[in-house]
C-alpha positions as CSV (number, residue, x, y, z in Angstrom):
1,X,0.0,0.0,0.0
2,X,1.0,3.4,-1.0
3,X,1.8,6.2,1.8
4,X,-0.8,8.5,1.2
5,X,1.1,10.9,3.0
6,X,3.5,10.8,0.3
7,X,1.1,11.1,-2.4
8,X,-0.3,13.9,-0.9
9,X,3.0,15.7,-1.0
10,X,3.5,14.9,-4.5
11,X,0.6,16.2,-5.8
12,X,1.8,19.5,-4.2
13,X,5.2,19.1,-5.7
14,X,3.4,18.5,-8.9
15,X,1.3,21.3,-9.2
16,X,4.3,23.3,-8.7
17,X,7.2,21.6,-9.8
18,X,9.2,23.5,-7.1
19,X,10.3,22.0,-3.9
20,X,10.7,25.4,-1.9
21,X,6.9,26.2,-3.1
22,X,5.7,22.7,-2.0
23,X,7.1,22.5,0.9
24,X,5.8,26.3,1.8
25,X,1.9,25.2,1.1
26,X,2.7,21.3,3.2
27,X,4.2,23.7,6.2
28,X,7.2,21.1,6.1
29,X,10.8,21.4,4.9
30,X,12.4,21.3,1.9
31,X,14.2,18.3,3.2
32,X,11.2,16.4,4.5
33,X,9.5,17.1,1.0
34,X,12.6,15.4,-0.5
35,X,12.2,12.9,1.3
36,X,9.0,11.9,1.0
37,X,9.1,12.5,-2.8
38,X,12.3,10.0,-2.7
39,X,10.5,7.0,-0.9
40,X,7.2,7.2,-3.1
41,X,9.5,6.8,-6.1
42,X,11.4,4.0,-4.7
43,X,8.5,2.4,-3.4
44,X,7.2,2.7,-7.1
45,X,10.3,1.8,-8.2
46,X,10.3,4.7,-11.0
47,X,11.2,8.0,-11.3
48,X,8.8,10.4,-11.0
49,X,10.5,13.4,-12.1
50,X,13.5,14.4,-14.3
51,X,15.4,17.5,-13.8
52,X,16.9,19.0,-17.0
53,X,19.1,22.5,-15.8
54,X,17.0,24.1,-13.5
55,X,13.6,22.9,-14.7
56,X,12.1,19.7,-13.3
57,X,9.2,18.1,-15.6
58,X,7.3,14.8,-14.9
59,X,8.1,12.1,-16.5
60,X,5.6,9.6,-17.7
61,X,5.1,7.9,-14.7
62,X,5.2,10.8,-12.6
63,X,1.8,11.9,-14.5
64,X,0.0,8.7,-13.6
65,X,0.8,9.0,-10.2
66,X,-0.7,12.3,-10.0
67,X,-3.5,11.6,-12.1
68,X,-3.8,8.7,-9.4
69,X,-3.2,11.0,-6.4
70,X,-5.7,13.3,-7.3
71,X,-8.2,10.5,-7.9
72,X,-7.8,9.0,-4.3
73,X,-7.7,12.5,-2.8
74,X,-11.3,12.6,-4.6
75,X,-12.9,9.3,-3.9
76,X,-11.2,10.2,-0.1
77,X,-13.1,13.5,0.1
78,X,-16.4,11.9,-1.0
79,X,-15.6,8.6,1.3
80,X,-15.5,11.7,4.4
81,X,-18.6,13.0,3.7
82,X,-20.9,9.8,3.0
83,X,-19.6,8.5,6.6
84,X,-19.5,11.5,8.3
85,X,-23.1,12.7,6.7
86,X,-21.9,16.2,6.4
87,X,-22.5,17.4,2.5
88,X,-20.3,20.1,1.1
89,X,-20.5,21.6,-2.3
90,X,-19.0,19.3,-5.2
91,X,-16.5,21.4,-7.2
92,X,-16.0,20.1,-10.5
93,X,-13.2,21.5,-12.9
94,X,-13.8,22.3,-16.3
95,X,-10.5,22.7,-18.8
96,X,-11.4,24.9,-22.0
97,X,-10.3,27.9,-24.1
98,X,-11.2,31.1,-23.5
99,X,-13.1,31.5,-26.9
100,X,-14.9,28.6,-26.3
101,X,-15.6,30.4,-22.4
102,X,-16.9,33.8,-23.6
103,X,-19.1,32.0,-26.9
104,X,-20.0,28.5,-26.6
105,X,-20.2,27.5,-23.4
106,X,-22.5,30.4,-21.7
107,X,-25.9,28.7,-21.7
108,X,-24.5,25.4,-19.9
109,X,-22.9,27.6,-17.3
110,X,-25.7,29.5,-16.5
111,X,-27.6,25.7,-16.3
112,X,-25.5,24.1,-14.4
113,X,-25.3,27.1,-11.7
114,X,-29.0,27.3,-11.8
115,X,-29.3,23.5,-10.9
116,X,-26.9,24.1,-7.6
117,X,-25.1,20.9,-8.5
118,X,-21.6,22.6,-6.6
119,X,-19.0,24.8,-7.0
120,X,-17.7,25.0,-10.5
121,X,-13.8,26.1,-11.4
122,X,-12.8,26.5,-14.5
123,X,-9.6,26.3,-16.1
124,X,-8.5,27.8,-19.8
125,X,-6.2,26.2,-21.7
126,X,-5.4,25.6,-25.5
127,X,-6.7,21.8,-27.0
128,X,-3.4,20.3,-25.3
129,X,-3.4,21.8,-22.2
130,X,-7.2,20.8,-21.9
131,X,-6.5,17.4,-22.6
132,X,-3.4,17.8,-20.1
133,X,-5.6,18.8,-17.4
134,X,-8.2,15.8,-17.9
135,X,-5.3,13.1,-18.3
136,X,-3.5,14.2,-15.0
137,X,-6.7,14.7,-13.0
138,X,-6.6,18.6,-12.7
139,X,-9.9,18.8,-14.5
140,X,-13.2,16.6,-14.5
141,X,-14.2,17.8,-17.9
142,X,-13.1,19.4,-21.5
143,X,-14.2,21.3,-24.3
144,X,-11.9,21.3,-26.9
145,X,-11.5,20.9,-30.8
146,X,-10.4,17.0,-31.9
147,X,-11.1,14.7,-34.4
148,X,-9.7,11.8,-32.8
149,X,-10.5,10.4,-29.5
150,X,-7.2,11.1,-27.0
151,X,-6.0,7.9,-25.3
152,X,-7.4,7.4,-22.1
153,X,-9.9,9.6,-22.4
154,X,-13.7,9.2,-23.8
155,X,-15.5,11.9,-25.8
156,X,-18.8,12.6,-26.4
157,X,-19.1,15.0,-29.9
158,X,-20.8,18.3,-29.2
159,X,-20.7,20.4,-32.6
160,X,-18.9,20.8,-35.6
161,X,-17.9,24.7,-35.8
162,X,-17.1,26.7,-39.4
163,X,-14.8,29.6,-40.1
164,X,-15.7,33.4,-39.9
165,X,-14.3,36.8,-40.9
166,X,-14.0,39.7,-39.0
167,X,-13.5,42.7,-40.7
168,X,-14.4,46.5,-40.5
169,X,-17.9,47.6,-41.3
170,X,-16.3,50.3,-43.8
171,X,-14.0,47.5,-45.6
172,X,-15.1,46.7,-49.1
173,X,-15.9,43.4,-48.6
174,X,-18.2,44.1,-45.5
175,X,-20.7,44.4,-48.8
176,X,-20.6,41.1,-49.1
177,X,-23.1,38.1,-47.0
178,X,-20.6,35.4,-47.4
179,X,-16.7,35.5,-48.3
180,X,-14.5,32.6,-49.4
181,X,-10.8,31.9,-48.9
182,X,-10.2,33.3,-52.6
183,X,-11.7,36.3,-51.8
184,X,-9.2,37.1,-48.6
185,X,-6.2,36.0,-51.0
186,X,-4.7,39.3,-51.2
187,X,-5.8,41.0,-47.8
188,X,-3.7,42.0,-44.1
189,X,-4.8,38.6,-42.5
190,X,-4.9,38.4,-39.0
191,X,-4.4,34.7,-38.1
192,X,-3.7,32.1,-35.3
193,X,-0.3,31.6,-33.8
194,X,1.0,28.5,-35.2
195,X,0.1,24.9,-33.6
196,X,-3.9,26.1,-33.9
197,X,-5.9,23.6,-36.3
198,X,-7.1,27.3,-38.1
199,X,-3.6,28.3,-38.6
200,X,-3.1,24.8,-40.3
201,X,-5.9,25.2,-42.2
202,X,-5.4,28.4,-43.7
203,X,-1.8,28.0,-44.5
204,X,-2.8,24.7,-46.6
205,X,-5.8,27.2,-48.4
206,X,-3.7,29.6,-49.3
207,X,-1.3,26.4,-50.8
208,X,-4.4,25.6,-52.7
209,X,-4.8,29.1,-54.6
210,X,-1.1,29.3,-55.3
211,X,-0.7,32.2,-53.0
212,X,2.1,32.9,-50.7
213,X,0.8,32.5,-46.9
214,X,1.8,35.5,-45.1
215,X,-0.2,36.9,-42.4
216,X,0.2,40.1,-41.3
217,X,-0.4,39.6,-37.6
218,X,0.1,36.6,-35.5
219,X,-2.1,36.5,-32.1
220,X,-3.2,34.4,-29.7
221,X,-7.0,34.1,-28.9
222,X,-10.4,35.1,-31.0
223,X,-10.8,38.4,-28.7
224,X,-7.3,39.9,-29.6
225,X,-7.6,38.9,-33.1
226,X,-11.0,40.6,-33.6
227,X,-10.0,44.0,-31.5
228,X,-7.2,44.4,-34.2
229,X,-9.4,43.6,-36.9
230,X,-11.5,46.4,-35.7
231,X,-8.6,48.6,-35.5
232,X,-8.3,48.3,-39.1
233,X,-4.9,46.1,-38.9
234,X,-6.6,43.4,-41.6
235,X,-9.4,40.5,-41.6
236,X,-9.1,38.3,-38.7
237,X,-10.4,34.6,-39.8
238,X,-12.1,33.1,-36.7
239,X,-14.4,30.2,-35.5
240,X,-18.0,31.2,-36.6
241,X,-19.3,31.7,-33.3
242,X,-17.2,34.4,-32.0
243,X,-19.4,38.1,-31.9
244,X,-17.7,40.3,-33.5
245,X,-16.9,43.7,-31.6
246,X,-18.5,47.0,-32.6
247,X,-17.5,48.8,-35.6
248,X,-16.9,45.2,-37.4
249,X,-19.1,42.4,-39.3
250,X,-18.9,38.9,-39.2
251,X,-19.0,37.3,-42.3
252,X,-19.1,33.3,-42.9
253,X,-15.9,32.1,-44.8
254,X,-16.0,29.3,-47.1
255,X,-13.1,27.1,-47.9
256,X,-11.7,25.9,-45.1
257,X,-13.0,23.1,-43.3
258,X,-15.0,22.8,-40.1
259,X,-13.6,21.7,-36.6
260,X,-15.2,19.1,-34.0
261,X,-15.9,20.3,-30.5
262,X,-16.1,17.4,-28.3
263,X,-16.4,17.1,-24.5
264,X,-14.1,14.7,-22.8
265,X,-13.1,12.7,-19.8
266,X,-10.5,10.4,-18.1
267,X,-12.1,7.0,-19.3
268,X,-11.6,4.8,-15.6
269,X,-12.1,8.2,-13.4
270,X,-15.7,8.3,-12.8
271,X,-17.2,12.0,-12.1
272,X,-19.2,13.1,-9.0
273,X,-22.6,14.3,-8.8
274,X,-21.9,17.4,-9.8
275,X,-19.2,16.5,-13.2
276,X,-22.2,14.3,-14.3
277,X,-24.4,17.7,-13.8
278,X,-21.6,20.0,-15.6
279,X,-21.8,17.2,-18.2
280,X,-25.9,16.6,-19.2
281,X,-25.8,20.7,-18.7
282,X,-23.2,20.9,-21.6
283,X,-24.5,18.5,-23.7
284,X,-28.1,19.8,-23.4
285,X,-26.9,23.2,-24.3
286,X,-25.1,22.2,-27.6
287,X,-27.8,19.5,-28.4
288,X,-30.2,23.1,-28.8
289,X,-27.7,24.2,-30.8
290,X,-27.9,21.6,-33.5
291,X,-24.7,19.4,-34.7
292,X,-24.5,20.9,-38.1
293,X,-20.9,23.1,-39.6
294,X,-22.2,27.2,-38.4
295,X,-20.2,28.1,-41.7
């Protein structure tokens, strides 16, 4: 049997991947917090951690023992108050990205509070951080864009989401009701930093019509994208439910394809009362929605 005095130290190490840090929230000693790290690895007989310079990352194994730590500390938590017959309020983690906060996920917020299943926190991350935060236990839940089903994890589709542009009301092409990928071959493009699937997409477009792909700004997350658009900087090419800010239109974009939002969990991690509440209140509010590409 593990110590579970020495998993709940690493799971503090973990989350901070500094022993002086750890050790300040345990109210223990650097040195204990060695320790204790030391004997949980050679009880597992792996290394948990690997230094590389200054910076210390988990390895492999280190992640399942956290995602493991966290899951006892859980099921621990719950055991407390079924025994003890005093309820407190669930808090359930959902991982997502902030475009996906501010537009998509609203409705199924507002549900979920209004059902007072517990305490929600929420986390935002880009699609690998999300599924980060579900595989190592530091979410319940995530809403991200995949096609594929991440190991470990299940995943329940929620919608398939089309391209917009964002562009000033006085620009030329504010005329038109829909815009393709042709049309925006020669404007100031405002586009995803790289490693986004739309950033992807629009550099392999822009292969397609023979055109050099060269946007003019880089940024990082729909809201700073669209405030430059409306600044006049260029056209900022977005997911199709983003509002666009005043002074610009949205416009649907043909020609590039449409991305799968999908809602996902750890696969032998079962959720509390209030995950499975988070959950049917997500998938309610999409199933409103429709599954069909908004482009």
């Amino acid at each position: 049997m593990v110590n579970a005095e020495w998993l709940h130290s690493f799971v503090a190490f973990a989350e901070t991947m500094n022993f002086t840090h750890a050790a300040r929230r345990l109210h223990v000693s650097q040195p204990a917090l060695h320790v204790q790290i030391r004997k949980l690895s050679e009880e597992l007989g792996v290394a948990l951690y690997a230094r590389n310079g200054r910076v210390l990352t988990l390895t492999g194994a280190g992640q399942r023992v956290l995602a493991f730590a966290r899951d006892q500390r859980e099921r621990t938590e719950r055991l407390v108050e079924e025994v003890s017959g005093i309820a407190r309020a669930q808090a359930v983690v959902l991982a997502a990205g902030e475009g996906s906060f501010l537009y998509l996920l609203g409705g199924a917020l507002r549900a979920f509070q209004a059902g007072k299943h517990g305490r929600l926190q929420v986390l935002t991350r880009d699609r690998e951080g999300a599924i980060a935060a579900v595989r190592l236990g530091e979410a319940h839940l995530a809403v991200t864009v995949t096609d594929e089903v991440p190991s470990g994890l299940t995943a329940r589709k929620l919608a398939r989401v089309g391209a917009a542009a964002i562009l000033p009301q006085g620009h030329p092409l504010a005329r038109r009701r829909r815009l393709s990928t042709r049309d925006l071959r020669d404007e100031a493009i405002i586009a995803p930093i790289e490693g986004r699937p739309l950033r992807a997409a629009l550099a392999h477009a822009w292969s397609e019509l023979g055109a050099a792909w060269r946007p003019a700004i880089e940024a990082n997350g729909w809201e700073v994208m669209m405030r430059f658009a409306a600044l006049g900087l260029g056209i900022a090419v977005v997911n199709d439910f983003c509002a666009p800010p005043k002074g610009t239109v949205r416009r649907p974009l043909s020609g590039l394809p449409s991305v799968q939002y999908q809602l996902l969990r750890a696969r032998d991690r079962p959720l509390s009362a209030a995950g499975d509440g988070l959950a049917a209140a997500i998938i309610a509010d999409f199933g409103k929605r429709g599954d069909a590409p908004r482009s």
